[in-house]
N, C-alpha and C positions, 0 to 999 in steps of 0.2 A: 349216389345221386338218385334222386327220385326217377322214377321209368316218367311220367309225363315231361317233367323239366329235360329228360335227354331226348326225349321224343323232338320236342319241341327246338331247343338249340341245334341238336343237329339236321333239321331242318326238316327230319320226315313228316312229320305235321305241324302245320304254321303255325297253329295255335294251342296253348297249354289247355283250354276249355276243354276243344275237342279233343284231343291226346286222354286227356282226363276223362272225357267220357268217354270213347273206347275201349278203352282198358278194366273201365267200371260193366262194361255190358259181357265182358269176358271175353273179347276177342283177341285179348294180346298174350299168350305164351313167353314165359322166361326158361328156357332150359327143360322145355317141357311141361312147366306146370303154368295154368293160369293164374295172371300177374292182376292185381290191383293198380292202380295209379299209385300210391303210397310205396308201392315195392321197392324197393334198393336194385339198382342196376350197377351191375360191376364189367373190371374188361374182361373180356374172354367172352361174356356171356352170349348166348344166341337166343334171338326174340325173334317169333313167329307173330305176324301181324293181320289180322284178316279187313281186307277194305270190301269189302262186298264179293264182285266179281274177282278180283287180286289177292292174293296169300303173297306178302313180301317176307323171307328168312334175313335175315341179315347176323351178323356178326360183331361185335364192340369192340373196337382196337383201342380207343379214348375216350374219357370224359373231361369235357373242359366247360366252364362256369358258364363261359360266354364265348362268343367265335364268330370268325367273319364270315361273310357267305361262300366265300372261294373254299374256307378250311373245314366249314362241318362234315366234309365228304370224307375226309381224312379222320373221323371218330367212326364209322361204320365201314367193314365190308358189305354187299352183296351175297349172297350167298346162292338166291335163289327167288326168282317173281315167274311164280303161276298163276296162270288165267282159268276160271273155268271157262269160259267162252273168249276163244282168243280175237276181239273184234277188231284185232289191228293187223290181221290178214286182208288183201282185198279179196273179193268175191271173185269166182270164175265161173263162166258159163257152161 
């Protein structure tokens, strides 16, 4: 399966446009190397995602055509979401 079309189904990003163009600016790693939209995504693999502030890791346990919104969750693990500035601490005095 194409990396935007799993992007997209499994819900990490809503829409294939965008998926498409992140991945064209080089921000999405497959297994270590940087992934094109066009790239082939298999299970097993690990994709490193960069959204600005957030680095998302995740992991690929399925791919499936299409899927309900309860079940995309169940086509990726988590693996790992780093902040560089963690702004969802509150502030202390």
């Amino acid at each position: 399966m194409r990396l935007d079309k799993f992007l997209k189904v499994s819900r990490i990003i809503k829409r294939r446009t965008v998926a498409k163009e992140i991945a064209d600016k080089g921000r999405i790693q497959i297994n270590g190397k940087v992934a094109k939209s066009s790239t082939n995504v298999s299970v097993g693999d690990e994709l490193i995602i960069g959204f600005g502030n957030k680095t998302l890791t995740i992991k690929v346990n399925q791919l499936l055509e299409t899927t309900k919104k309860n079940d995309a969750e169940l086509m990726y693990d988590i693996v790992s979401e780093d902040y560089k500035t963690d702004y969802r601490q509150p502030f202390s005095d």
